[in-house]
N, C-alpha and C positions, 0 to 999 in steps of 0.2 A: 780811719779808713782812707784809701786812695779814692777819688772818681775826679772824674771828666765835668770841669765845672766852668760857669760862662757866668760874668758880672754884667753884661752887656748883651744883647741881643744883634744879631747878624751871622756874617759869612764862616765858613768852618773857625777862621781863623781864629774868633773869640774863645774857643775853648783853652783849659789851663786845666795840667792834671798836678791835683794839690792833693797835702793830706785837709781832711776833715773830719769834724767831729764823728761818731757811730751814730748813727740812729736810734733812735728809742722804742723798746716794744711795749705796746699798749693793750689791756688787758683781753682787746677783741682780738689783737692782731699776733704776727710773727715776725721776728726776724730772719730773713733769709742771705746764707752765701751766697752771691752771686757765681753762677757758673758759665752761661753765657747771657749776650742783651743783643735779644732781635731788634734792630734798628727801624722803626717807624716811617713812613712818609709823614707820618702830625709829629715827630721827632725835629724832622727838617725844618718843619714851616714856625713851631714852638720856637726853634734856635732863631732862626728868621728873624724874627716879631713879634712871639708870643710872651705873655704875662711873666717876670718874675716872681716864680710865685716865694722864693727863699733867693737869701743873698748870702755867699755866691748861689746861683741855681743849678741843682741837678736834674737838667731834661732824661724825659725816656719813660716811655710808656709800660714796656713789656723785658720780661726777664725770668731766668728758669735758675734753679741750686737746688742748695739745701736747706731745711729749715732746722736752724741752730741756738730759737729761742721762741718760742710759746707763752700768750699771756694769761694770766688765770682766768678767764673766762672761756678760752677755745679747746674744743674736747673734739674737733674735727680733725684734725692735724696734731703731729707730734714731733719732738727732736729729732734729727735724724731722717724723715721723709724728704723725696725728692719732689718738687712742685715745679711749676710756670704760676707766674704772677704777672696780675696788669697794675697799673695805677696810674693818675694823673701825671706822675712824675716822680722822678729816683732811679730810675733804671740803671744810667751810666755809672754805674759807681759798685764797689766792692760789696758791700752790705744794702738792703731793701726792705724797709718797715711795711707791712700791709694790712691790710684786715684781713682776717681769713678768710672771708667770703669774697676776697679777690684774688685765692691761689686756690690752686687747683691742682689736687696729686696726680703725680704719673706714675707710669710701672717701671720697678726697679731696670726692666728690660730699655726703656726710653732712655736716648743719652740724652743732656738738658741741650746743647743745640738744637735738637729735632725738637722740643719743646719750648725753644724759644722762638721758636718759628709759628705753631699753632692758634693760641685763641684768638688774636685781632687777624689774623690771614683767613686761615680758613672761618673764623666765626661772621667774619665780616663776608665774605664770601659766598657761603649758606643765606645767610639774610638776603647779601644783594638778587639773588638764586631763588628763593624760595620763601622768604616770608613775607617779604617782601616783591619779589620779582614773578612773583607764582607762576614758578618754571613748571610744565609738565612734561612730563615723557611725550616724546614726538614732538615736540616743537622746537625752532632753533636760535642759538643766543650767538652774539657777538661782545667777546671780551677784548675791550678795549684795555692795551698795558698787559698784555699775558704774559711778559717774561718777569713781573713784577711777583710779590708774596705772594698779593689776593689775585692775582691775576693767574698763578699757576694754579691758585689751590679753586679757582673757579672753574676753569677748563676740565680738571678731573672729577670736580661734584659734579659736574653739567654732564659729562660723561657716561660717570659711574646712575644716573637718575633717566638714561637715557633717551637726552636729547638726540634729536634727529640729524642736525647738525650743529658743532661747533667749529667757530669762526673765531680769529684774533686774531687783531695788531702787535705789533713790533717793532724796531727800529732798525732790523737788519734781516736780510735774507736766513744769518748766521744763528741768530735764536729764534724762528721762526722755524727753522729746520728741527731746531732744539723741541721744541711745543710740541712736535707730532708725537713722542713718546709719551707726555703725557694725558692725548685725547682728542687732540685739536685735529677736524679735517683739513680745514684751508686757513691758509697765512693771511695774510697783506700787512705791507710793509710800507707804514704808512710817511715815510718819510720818501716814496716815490711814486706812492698810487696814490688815487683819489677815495678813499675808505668808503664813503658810500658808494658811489660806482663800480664798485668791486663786490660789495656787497649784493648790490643789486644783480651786477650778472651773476654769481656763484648762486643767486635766490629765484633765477629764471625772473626777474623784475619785481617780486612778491614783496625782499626785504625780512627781517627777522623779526621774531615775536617778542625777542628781551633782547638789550643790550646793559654791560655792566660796566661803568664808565667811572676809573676812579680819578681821571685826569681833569674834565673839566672843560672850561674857556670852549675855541674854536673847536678843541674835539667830541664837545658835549654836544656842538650843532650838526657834529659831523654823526654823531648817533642818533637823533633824531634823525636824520637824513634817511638812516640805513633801516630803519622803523618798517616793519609791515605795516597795517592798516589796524588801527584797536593796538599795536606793540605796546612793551611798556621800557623805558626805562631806569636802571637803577644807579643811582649816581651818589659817590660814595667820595669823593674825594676830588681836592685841587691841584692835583699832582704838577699840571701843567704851570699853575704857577701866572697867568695872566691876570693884566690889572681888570684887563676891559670884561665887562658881563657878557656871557653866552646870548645871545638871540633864540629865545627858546619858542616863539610864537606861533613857527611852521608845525609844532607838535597838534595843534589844535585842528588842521586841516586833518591831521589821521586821525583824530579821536582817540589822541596816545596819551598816556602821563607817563608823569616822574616822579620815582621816591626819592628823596634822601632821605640815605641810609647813613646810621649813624650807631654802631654798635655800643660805644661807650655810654651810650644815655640809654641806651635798650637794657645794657647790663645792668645800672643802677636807679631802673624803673621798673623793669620787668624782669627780677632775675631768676622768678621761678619757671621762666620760659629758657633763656638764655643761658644758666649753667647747666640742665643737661644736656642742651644741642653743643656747648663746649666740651660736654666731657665725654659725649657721644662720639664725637671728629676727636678726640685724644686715643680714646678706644681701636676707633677705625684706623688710624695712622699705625697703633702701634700692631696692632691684626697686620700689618700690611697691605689695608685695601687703597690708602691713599698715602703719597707721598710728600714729607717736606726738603724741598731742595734748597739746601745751600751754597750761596755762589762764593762767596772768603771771608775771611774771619783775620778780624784785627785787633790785637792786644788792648785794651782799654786807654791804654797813653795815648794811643793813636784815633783818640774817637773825629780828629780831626781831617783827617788823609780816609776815615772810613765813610764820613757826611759827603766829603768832596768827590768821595768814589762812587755814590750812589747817587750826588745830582750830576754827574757824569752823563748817567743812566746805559751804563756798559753794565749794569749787573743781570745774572741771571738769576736768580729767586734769593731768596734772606742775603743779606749782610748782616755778619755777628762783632761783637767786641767780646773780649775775653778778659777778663781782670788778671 
């Protein structure tokens, strides 16, 4: 098979698209076509720095097809079903071994880009929201990164769960405009305002009850800032990429906390909680009550110019490769 594969850890440019051997199906798991691969933000930071875990390695988290090989022990799944799959890694690439209990059917009505976008977006999402975030109806959150996956798909749970207000960041007036169709009352554009100050006046000085922060560093202090009194925040990710540690200490004066949130270890701890709320938000997308937005989609040779396009951070929701 083709995939997008890196000897070396770093900047896009380590990627080489070679042939490689097929994967192997193993009696719990499947083999899956790739049809499209929702690209990660832990995609980025894995190419980065993270573990080889095979030489060459193929990064990537998450990925939707068909599945075109069954092992004798899965009776959940069959040849021919169309799925979305997570895993540690494999994504980039033409072919994806998994276990079954890490793919997930969808309705022949789902095209596999809209399902490559789903369970690390929205599942992380919902957590950061509510099982973690114990969002209630009437109260209001601040989504920090809203033109991002989990950042669009938090705005419309927060929404559709009726929050009283929602609030997000952005990097431009221009997808900030983009967010109001999918729920968001007020912008801020954090690359000219002061995000908690802003916060605070839209909040009459109050502040919000949750913020969802998958960025990190300087803008995790900047969410604590924006904290009601008792808020919580849910902090999911290092998007921003800073060496230096966050100053998390002023949270204490509001008798605030913080979760990290971290789906991947929820899914293979807890997953009698965690696959129906995935397959609930698979449900609901394809009902049409929630949407997955995709911003371009690049051929799989090009997983290199697609990494580079997304620490840009010019996208507006998923970036795909396509085999």
């Amino acid at each position: 098979m083709k995939a997008a594969v890196y000897y070396a850890t770093g900047g896009p440019d380590v990627f080489r698209y070679e042939d490689v051997p097929d994967p192997m199906v193993h009696r719990n798991g499947v083999l899956i076509q790739v049809g499209a691969v929702g690209i990660q933000g832990g995609d980025l930071l894995n190419r980065q720095g993270g573990a080889l875990m095979t030489n060459p390695h193929i990064v990537g988290y998450q990925a939707a097809g068909v599945v075109i090989a069954v092992g004798d022990d899965v009776t959940t799944l069959h040849v021919g079903q169309k799925v979305v799959a997570t895993s540690a890694f494999g994504s980039h690439a033409e072919l994806m071994s998994v276990p079954a209990s890490s793919a997930f059917a969808i309705p022949d009505s789902m095209s596999v880009r809209d399902a490559a976008g789903i369970p690390i977006e929205f599942g992380t999402a919902d957590d950061c929201l509510f099982e973690f975030g114990g969002l209630k109806a009437g109260q209001t959150v601040l989504i920090q990164a809203g033109a991002g996956g989990v950042g669009l798909a938090a705005i419309q749970l927060a929404r559709r769960a009726g929050a009283a207000m929602v609030l997000a960041t952005a990097s431009s007036d221009d997808r900030l405009a983009r967010l109001s169709a999918f729920g968001m009352d007020h912008g801020i554009n954090y690359a000219h305002a002061n995000v908690a100050a802003e916060v605070m006046r839209l909040t009459n000085g109050r502040g919000v009850d949750l913020v969802v922060d998958p960025v990190g560093g300087t803008t995790l202090e900047g969410s604590i800032a924006s904290l009601a009194y008792r808020g919580r925040v849910s902090w999911v990710g290092r998007a921003g990429r800073e060496e230096r540690p966050p100053e998390i200490w002023p949270i204490m004066q509001k008798n605030g906390s913080i979760h990290g949130v971290f789906l991947g270890a929820e899914m293979a701890l807890n997953p009698q909680r965690t696959r129906p709320m995935i397959e609930g938000l698979i449900a609901r997308i394809a009902a049409g009550e929630l949407t997955v937005v995709t911003d371009k989609i690049f051929p799989l040779s090009e997983a290199a110019e697609a990494h580079r396009y997304i620490e840009s951070r010019a996208a507006f929701g998923r970036v795909l490769l396509e085999p």
